[in-house]
VOPAFI-472878 format. One record per residue (C-alpha): residue in three letters; residue number from 1; x, y, z; chain. Coordinates in nm, 3 decimals, decimal comma. Layout:
# VOPAFI-472878
ALA	NUM	X	Y	Z	A
...
This chain:
# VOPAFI-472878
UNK	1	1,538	0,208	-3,848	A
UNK	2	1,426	0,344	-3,478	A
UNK	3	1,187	0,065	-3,476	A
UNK	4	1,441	-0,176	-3,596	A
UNK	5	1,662	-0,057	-3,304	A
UNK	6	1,393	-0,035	-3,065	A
UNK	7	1,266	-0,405	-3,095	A
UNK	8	1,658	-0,514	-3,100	A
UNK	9	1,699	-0,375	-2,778	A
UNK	10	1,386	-0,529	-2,625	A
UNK	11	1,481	-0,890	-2,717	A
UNK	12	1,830	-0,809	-2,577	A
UNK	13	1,680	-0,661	-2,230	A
UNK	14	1,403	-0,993	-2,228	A
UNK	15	1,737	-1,188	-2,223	A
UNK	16	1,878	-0,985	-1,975	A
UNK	17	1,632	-0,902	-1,708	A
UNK	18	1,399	-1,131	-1,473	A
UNK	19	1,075	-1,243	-1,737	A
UNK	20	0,813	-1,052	-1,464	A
UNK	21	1,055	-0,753	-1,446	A
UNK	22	1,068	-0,749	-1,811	A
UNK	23	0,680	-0,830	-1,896	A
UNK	24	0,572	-0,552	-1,632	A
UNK	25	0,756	-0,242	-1,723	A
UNK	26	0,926	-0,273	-2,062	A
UNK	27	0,705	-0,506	-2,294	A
UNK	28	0,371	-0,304	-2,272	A
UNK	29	0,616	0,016	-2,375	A
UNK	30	0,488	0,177	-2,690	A
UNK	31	0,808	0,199	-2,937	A
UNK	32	1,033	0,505	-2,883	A
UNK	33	1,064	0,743	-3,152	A
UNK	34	1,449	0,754	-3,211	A
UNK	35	1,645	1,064	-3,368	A
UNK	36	1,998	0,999	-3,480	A
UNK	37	2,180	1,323	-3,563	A
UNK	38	2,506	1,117	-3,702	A
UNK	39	2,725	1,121	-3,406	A
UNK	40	2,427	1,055	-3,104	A
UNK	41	2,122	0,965	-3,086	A
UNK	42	1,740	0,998	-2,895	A
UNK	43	1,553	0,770	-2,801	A
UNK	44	1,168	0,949	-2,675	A
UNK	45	0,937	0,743	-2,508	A
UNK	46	0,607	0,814	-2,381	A
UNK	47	0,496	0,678	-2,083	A
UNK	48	0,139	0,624	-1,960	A
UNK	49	0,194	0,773	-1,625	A
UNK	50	0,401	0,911	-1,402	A
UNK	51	0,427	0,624	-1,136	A
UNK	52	0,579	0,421	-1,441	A
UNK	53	0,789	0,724	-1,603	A
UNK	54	0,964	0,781	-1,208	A
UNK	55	1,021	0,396	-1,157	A
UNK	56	1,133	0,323	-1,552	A
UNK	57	1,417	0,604	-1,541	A
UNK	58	1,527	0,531	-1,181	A
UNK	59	1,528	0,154	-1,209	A
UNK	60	1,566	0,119	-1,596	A
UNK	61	1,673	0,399	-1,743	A
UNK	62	2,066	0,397	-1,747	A
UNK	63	2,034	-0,034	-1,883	A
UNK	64	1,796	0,070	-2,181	A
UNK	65	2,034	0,382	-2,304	A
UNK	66	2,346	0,154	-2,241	A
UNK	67	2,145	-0,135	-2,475	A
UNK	68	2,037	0,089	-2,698	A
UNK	69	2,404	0,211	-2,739	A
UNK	70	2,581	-0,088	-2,801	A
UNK	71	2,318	-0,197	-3,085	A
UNK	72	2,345	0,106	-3,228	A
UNK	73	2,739	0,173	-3,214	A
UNK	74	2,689	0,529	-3,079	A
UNK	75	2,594	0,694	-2,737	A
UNK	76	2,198	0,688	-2,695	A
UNK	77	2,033	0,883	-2,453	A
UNK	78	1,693	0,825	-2,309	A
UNK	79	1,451	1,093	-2,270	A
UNK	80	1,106	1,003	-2,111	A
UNK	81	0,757	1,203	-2,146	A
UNK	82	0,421	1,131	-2,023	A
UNK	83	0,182	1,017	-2,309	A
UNK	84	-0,130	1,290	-2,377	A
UNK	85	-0,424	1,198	-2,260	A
UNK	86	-0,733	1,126	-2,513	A
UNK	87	-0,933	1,371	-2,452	A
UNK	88	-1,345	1,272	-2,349	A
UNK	89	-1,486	1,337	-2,711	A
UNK	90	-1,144	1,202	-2,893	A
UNK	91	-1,141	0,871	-3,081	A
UNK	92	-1,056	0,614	-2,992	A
UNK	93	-1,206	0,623	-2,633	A
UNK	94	-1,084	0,469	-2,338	A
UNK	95	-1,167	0,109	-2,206	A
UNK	96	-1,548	0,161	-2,018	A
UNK	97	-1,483	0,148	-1,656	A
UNK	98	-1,612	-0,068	-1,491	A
UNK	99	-1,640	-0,360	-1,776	A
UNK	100	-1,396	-0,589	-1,929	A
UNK	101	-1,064	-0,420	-2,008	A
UNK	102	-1,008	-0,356	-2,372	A
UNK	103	-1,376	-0,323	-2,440	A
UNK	104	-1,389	0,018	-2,624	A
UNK	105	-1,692	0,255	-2,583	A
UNK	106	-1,716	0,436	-2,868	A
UNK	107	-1,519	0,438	-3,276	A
UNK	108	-1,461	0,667	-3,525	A
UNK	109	-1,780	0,767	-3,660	A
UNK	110	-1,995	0,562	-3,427	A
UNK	111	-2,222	0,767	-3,221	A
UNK	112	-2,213	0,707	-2,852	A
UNK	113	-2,581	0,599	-2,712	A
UNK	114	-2,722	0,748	-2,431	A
UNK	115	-2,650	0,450	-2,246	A
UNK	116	-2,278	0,459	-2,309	A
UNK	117	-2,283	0,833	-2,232	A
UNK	118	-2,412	0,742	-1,869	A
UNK	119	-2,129	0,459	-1,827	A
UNK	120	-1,906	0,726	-1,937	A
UNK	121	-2,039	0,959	-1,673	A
UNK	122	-2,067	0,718	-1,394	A
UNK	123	-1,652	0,718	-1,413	A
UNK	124	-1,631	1,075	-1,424	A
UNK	125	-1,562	1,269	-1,155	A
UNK	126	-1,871	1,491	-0,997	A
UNK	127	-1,723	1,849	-1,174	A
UNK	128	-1,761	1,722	-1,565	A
UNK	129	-2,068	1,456	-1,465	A
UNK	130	-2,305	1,785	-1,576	A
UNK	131	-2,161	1,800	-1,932	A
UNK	132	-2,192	1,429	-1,946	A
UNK	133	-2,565	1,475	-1,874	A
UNK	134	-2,648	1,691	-2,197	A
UNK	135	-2,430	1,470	-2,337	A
UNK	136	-2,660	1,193	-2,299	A
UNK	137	-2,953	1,374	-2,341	A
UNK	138	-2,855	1,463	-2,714	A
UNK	139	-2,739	1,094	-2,747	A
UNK	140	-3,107	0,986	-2,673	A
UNK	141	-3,205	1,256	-2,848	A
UNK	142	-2,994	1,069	-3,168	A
UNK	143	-3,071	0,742	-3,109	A
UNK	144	-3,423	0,717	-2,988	A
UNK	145	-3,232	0,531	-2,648	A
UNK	146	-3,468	0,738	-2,450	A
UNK	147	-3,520	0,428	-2,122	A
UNK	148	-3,200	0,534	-1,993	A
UNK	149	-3,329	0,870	-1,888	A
UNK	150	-3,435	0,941	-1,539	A
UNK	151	-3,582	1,255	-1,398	A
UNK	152	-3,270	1,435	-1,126	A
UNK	153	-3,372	1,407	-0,744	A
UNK	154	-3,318	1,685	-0,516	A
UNK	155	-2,979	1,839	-0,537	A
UNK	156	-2,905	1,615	-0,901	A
UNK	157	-2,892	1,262	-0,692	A
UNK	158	-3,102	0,992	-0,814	A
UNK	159	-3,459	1,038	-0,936	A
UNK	160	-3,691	0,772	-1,014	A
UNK	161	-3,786	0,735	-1,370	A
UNK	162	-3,953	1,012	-1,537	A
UNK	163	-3,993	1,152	-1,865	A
UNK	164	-3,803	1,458	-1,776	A
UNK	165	-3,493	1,578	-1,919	A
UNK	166	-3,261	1,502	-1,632	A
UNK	167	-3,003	1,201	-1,605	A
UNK	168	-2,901	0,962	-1,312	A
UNK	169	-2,594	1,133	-1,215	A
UNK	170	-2,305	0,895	-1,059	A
UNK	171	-2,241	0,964	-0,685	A
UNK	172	-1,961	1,239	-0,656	A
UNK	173	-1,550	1,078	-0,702	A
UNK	174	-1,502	1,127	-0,301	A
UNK	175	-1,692	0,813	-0,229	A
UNK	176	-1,393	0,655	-0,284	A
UNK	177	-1,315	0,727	0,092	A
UNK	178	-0,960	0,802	0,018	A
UNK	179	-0,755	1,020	0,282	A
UNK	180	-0,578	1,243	-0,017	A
UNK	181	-0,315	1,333	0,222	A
UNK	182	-0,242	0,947	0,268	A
UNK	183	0,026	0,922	-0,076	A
UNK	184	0,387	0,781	-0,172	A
UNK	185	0,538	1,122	-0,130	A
UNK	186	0,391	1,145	0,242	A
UNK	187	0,507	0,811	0,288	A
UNK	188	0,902	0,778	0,500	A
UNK	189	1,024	0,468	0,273	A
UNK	190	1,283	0,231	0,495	A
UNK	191	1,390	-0,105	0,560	A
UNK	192	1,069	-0,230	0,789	A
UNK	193	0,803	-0,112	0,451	A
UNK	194	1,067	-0,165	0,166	A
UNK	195	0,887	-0,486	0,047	A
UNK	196	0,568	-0,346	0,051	A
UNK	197	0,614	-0,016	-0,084	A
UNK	198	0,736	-0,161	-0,371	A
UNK	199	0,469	-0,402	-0,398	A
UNK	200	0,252	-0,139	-0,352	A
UNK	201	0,448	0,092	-0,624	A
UNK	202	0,396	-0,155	-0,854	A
UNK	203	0,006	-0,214	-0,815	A
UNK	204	-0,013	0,185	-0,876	A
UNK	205	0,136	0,156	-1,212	A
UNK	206	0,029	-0,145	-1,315	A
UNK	207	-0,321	-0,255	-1,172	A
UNK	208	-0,478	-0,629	-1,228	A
UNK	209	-0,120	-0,727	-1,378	A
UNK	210	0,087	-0,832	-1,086	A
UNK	211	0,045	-0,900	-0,695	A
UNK	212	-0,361	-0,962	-0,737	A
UNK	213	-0,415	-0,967	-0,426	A
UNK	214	-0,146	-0,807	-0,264	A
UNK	215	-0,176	-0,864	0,109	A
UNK	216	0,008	-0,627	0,374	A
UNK	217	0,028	-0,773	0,760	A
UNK	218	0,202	-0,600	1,043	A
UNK	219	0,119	-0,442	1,388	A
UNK	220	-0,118	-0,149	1,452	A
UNK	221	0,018	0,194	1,354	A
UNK	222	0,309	0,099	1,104	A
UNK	223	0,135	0,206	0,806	A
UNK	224	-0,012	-0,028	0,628	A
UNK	225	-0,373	0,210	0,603	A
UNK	226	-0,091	0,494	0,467	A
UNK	227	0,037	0,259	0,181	A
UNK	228	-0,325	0,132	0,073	A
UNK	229	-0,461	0,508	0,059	A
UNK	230	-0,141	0,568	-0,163	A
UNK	231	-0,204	0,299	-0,385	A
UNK	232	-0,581	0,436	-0,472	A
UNK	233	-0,471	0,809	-0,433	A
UNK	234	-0,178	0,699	-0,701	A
UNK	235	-0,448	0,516	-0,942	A
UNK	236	-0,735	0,834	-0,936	A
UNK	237	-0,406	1,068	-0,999	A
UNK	238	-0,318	0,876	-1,295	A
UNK	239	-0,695	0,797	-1,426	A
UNK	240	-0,964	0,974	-1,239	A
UNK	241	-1,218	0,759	-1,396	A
UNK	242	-1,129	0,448	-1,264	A
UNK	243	-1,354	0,237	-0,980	A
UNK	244	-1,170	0,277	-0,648	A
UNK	245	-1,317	0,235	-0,282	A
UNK	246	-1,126	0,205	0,045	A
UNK	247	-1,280	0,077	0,361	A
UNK	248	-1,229	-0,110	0,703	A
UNK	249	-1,337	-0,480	0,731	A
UNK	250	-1,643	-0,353	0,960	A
UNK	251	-1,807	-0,126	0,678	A
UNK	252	-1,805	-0,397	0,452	A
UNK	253	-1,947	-0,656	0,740	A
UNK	254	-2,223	-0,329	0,826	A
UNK	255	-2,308	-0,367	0,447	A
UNK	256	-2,376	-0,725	0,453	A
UNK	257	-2,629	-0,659	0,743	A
UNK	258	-2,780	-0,383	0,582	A
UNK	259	-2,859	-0,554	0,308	A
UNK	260	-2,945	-0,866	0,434	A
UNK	261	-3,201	-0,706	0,662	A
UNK	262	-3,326	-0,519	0,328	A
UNK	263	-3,275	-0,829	0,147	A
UNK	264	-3,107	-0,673	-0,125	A
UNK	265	-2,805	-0,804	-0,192	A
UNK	266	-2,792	-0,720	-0,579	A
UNK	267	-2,711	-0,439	-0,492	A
UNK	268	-2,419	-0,512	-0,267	A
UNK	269	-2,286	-0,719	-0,600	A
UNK	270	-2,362	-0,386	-0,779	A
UNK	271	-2,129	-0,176	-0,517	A
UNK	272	-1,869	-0,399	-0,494	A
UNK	273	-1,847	-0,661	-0,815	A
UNK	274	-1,791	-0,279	-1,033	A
UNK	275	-1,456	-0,184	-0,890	A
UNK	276	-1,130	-0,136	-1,065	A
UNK	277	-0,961	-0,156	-0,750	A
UNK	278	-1,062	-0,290	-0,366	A
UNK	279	-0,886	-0,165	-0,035	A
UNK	280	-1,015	-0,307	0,251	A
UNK	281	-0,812	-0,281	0,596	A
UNK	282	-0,798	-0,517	0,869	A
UNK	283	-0,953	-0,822	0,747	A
UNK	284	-0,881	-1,025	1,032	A
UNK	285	-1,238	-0,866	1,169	A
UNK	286	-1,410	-1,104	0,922	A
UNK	287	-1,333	-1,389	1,179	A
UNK	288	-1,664	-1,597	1,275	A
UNK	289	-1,895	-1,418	1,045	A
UNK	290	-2,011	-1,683	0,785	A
UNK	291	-2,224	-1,457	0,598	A
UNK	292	-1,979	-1,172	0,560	A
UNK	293	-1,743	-1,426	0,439	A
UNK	294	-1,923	-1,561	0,185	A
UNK	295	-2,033	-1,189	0,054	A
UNK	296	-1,623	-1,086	0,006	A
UNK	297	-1,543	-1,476	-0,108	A
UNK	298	-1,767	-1,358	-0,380	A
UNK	299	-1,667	-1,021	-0,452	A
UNK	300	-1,372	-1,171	-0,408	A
UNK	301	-1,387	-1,370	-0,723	A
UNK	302	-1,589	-1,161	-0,909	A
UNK	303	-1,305	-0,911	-0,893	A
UNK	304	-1,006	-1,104	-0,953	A
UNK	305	-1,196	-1,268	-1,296	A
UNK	306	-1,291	-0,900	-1,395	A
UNK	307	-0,851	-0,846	-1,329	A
UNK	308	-0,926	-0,574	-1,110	A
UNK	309	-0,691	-0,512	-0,781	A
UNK	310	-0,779	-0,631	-0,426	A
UNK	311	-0,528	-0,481	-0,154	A
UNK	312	-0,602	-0,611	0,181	A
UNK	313	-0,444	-0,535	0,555	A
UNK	314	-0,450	-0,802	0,832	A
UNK	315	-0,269	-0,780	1,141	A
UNK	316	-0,149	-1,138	1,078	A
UNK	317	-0,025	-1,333	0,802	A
UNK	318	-0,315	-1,503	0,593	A
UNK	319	-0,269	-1,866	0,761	A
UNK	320	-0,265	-1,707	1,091	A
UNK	321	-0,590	-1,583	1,050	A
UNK	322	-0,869	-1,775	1,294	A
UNK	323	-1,211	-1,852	1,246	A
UNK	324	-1,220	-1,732	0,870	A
UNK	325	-1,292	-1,977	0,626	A
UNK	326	-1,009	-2,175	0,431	A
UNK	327	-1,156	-2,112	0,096	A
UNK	328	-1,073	-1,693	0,176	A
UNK	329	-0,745	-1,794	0,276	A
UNK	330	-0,625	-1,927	0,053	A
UNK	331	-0,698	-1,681	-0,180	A
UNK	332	-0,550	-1,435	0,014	A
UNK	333	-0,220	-1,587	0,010	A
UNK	334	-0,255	-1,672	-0,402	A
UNK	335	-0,081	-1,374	-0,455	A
UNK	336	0,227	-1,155	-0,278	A
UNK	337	0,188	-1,130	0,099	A
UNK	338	0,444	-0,843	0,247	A
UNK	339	0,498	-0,712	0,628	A
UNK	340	0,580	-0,432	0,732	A
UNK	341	0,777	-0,443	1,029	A
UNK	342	0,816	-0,168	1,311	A
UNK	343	1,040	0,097	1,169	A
UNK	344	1,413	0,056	1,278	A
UNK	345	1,600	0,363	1,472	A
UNK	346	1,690	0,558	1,089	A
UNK	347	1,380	0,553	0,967	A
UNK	348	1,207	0,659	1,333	A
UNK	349	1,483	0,942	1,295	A
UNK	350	1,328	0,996	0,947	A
UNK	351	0,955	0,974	0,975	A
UNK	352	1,022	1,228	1,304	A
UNK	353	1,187	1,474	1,087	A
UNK	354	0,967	1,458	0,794	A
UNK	355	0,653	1,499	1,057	A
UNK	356	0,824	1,792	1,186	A
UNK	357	0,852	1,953	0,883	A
UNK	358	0,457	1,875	0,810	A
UNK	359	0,389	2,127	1,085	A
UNK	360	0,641	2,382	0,988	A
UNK	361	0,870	2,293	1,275	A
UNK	362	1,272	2,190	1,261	A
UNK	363	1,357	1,927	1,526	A
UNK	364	1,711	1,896	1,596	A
UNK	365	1,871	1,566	1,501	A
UNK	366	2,007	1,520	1,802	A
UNK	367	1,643	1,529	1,993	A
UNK	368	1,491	1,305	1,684	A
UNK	369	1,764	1,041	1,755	A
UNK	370	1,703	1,103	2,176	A
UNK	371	1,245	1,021	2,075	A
UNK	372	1,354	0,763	1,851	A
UNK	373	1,548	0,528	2,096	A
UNK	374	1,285	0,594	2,347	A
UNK	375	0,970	0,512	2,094	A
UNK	376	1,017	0,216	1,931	A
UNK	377	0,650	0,029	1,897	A
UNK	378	0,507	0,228	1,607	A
UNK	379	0,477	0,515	1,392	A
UNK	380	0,144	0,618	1,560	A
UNK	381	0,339	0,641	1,930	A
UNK	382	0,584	0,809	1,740	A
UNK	383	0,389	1,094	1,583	A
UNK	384	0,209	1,114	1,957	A
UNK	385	0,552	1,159	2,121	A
UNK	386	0,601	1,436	1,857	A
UNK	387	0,311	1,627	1,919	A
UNK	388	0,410	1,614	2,316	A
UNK	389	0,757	1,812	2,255	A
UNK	390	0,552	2,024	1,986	A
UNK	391	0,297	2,128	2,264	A
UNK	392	0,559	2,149	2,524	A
UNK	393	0,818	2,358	2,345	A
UNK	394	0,474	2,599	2,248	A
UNK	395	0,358	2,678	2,543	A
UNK	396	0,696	2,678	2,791	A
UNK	397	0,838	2,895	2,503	A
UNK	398	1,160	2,693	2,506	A
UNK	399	1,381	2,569	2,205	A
UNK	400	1,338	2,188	2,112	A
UNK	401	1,629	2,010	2,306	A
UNK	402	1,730	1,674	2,452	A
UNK	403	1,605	1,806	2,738	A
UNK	404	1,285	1,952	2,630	A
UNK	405	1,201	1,663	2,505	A
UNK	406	1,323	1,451	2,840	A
UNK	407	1,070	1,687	3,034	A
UNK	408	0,788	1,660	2,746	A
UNK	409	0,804	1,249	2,723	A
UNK	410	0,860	1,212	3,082	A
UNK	411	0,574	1,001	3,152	A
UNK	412	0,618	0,785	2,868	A
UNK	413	0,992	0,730	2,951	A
UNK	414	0,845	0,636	3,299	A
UNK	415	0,629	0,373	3,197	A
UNK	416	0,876	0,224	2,978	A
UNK	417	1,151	0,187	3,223	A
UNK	418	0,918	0,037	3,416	A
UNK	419	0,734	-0,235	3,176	A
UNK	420	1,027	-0,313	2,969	A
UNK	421	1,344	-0,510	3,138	A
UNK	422	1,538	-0,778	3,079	A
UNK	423	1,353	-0,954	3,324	A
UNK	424	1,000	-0,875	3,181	A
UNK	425	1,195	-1,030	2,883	A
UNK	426	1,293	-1,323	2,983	A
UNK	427	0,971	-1,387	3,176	A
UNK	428	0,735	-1,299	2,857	A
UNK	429	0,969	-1,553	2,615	A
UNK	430	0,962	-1,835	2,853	A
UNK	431	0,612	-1,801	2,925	A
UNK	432	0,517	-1,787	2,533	A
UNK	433	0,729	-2,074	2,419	A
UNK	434	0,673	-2,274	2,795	A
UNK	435	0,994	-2,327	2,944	A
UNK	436	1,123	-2,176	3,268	A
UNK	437	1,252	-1,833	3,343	A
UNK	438	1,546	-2,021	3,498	A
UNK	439	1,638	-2,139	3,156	A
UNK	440	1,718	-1,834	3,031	A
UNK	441	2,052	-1,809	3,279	A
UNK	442	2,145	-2,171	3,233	A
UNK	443	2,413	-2,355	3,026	A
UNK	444	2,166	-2,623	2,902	A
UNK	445	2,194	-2,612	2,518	A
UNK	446	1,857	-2,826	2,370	A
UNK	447	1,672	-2,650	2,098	A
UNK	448	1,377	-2,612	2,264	A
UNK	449	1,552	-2,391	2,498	A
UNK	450	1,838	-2,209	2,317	A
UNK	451	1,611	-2,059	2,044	A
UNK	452	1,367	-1,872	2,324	A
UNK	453	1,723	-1,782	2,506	A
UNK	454	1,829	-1,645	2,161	A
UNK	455	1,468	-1,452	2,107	A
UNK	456	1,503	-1,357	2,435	A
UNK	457	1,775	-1,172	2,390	A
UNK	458	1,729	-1,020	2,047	A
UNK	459	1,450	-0,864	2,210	A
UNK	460	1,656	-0,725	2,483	A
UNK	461	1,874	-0,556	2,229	A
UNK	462	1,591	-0,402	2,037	A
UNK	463	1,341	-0,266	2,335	A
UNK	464	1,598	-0,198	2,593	A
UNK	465	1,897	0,040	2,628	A
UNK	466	2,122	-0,211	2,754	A
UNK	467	2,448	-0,303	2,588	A
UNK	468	2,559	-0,662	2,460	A
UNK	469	2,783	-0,705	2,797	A
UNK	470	2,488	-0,600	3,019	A
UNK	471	2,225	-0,846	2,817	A
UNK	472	2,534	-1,124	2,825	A
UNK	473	2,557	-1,072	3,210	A
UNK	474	2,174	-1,068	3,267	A
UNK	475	2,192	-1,424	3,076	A
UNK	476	2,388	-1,636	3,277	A
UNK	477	2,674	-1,437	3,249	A
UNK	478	2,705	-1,490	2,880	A
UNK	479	2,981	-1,293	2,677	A
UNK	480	2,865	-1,042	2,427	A
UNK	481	2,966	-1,244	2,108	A
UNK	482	2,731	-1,450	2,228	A
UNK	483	2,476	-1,229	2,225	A
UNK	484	2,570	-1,006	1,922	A
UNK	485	2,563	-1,405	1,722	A
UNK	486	2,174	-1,451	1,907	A
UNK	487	2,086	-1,109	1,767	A
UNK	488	2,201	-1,153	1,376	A
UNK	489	2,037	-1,465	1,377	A
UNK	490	1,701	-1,394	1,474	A
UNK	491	1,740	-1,042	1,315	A
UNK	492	1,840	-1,236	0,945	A
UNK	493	1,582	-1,504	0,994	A
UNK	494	1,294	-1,249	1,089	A
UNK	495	1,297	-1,131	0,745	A
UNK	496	1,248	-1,474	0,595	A
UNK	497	1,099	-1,672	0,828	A
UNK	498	0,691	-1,579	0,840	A
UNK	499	0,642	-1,774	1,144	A
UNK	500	0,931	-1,654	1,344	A
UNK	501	0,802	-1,267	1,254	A
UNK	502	0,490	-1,313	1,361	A
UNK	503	0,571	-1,462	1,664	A
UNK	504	0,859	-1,185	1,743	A
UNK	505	0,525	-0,920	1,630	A
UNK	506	0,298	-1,079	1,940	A
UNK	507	0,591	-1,077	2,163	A
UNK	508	0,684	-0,671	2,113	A
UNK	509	0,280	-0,598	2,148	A
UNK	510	0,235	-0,829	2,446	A
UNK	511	0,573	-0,599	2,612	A
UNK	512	0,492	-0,281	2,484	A
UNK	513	0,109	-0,383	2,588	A
């Protein structure tokens, strides 16, 4: 009967939700094990991990009980639990890392090999790689699979072969290069990353599925390194085993020319082809090396066929990229590509009170709302502007206060006054989209000069402190509807319009330069 139920109410949600909603997060659900005490009735379900237990009950939770109630013709609640985990020696065993997914490593009553003991170990992390190794060696022992064996080099790394009792022990689980402090929970969620947070959010809980790649463009310091150091963080949290490995664009470009020189590129293919899942930041530094190139177009591949996940940053949009070859991408923009934009006045408020907290410090609203309007490039300024009023309240042994913080940022403010007017506006617009300076005050109307007018002042409401009569005024003598109508629109279209955003992106860095 609960199974009956159960599959009722998953035909009726596949009717109801969208199909990739619905194939991502509720098909793959084991069934739930209903209890029905006559007048209610439970429906548990065991979730894989917690990443898909948080964003089932938030996001799915109330629909599935209020399904499951009208099939059944009494109130059904939902309870979620995470599903135990098989433990190493347990039956059946876990897909081999590493290898195709779904390819078991071991039955009931099948002995493991030595050599599927190692692949077991080379997941593992560093702390249980020693059992692993007497694990193999009795496996050999069992099996006769004795060419596996190697003899340990200093400190346990790799030996060379041997006859010795010792194992080839994996390299220890921090080579994933993954800042641990870099997760969801650290990161302020808002507007500017909602896209790619949830992207990101769903990679985590459901790797090689959907959004293979996933690319994330945006300016320096809005935290696109945060979000792909949650994503990995997120995975090894949920299955320490699995194949992750963060790094910038040049390490992988110094690996190509390490290995060229050393003309050993297997085992480049042997570093990289392995992985379960790929971060790589700022890719744009690939531009004009053919060789590098060709070395990630092939990891590249190798990867996606394997259905591992490939996260990449750029500081541009994948078409915008130069000098990087059409073949990559392409393939970079075969799957989602998300900005992030700079972080709008609530969530600068936010991510200044969260930092605060970090170091054990409570900012007054009123002074996170004073840094906010005055630091508005990027969440890296911003936690530099913190640190300032920090240092400053610390050693004048004052209180944190508008003023304070006036005193502490006082350069800053300075320099900002001073580099971005109205003016410096109008002169940066007309010089990026080649009109004149004078057309920003006149009444002529063509579209090749109202759009930069209406930039023009969108920008002027979001990097200055001047109000919609002042920008008006400084614009011909405009009135503010006017300008209030220029700001919507480019505001709307900046959110759906790639080119436009990346053009608005170069403008801000060119002004806050």
């Amino acid at each position: 009967m609960s199974l009956d139920l159960w599959q009722r109410g998953c035909e009726r949600l596949a009717t109801e939700l969208p199909e990739q909603q619905f194939a991502t997060w509720i098909r793959p659900l084991p069934p739930a094990d209903i209890t029905d005490d006559g007048e209610a009735a439970v429906a548990s379900l065991r979730v894989p991990n917690r990443f898909k237990l948080d964003w089932i009950r938030s996001q799915y939770g109330a629909r599935i009980e209020t399904v499951l109630s009208d099939l059944a013709g009494k109130p059904v609640r939902l309870e979620l639990s995470l599903a135990p985990r098989e433990p190493m020696g347990g039956m059946p065993m876990r897909p081999l890392s590493g290898g195709p997914r779904g390819t078991l490593i071991a039955h009931a009553n099948q002995p493991l090999s030595a050599a599927q003991v190692l692949a077991r170990a080379a997941a593992m992390p560093s702390r249980e790689a020693a059992n692993a190794a007497h694990d193999a060696a009795r496996a050999a022992a069992q099996t006769g699979d004795t060419a596996t064996l190697v003899r340990p080099g200093p400190g346990g790394g790799q030996g060379s072969p041997g006859t010795g009792p010792g194992v080839h022990l994996p390299p220890a689980a921090n080579r994933h290069r993954l800042n641990t402090a870099l997760t969801f929970d650290t990161l302020v969620a808002g507007r500017a990353n909602q896209m790619a947070r949830t992207a990101a959010l769903h990679v985590a809980g459901a790797p090689g599925q959907m959004y293979n790649p996933l690319f994330i463009y945006g300016g320096v310091g809005l935290g696109k390194t945060h979000l792909v150091h949650a994503v990995g963080n997120a995975l090894l949290a949920d299955n320490p085993n699995a194949r992750v490995l963060y790094l910038h664009a040049e390490q992988f470009i110094s690996d190509v020319v390490k290995n060229y020189q050393r003309k050993t590129f297997d085992e480049l293919k042997a570093k990289y082809h392995s992985l379960d899942l790929l971060l790589i930041d700022d890719v744009q530094f690939f531009a004009g090396k053919e060789r590098t190139q060709e070395e990630f177009f092939n990891a590249f591949e190798a990867l996606l066929a394997k259905r591992a996940h490939i996260i990449m940053t750029s500081d541009t949009y994948p078409k915008g990229l130069v000098d990087i070859d059409e073949r990559l991408t392409s393939r970079f923009d075969s799957g989602l590509t998300v900005a992030i934009e700079p972080p709008e006045l609530e969530m600068r408020v936010a991510i200044l009170l969260a930092k605060a907290r970090a170091e054990s410090t409570v900012m007054p609203e009123d002074v996170a709302f004073f840094v906010a309007k005055n630091v508005r490039a990027n969440v890296r300024e911003l936690e530099g502007a913190l640190r300032k009023v920090l240092a400053y309240a610390k050693f004048s042994h004052k209180d944190i206060s508008i003023n304070l913080a006036r005193e502490a940022l006082k350069d800053l403010l300075s320099i900002q006054n001073r580099q971005i007017s109205v003016e410096n506006i109008q002169k940066t617009v007309a010089d990026f989209y080649k009109i004149k300076v004078a057309d920003m005050y006149s009444k002529k109307r063509p579209a090749s000069i109202a759009r930069p007018r209406q930039i023009a002042m969108y920008l002027a409401k979001e990097l200055t402190q001047k109000s919609l009569p002042e920008i008006g005024e400084l614009f011909g003598g405009r009135d503010h509807t006017t300008v209030l109508h220029a700001v919507r629109k480019i505001g709307g279209e900046r959110h759906k319009n790639t080119e436009l955003n990346q053009q608005l992106h170069v403008l801000e860095q060119t002004l806050k330069g």
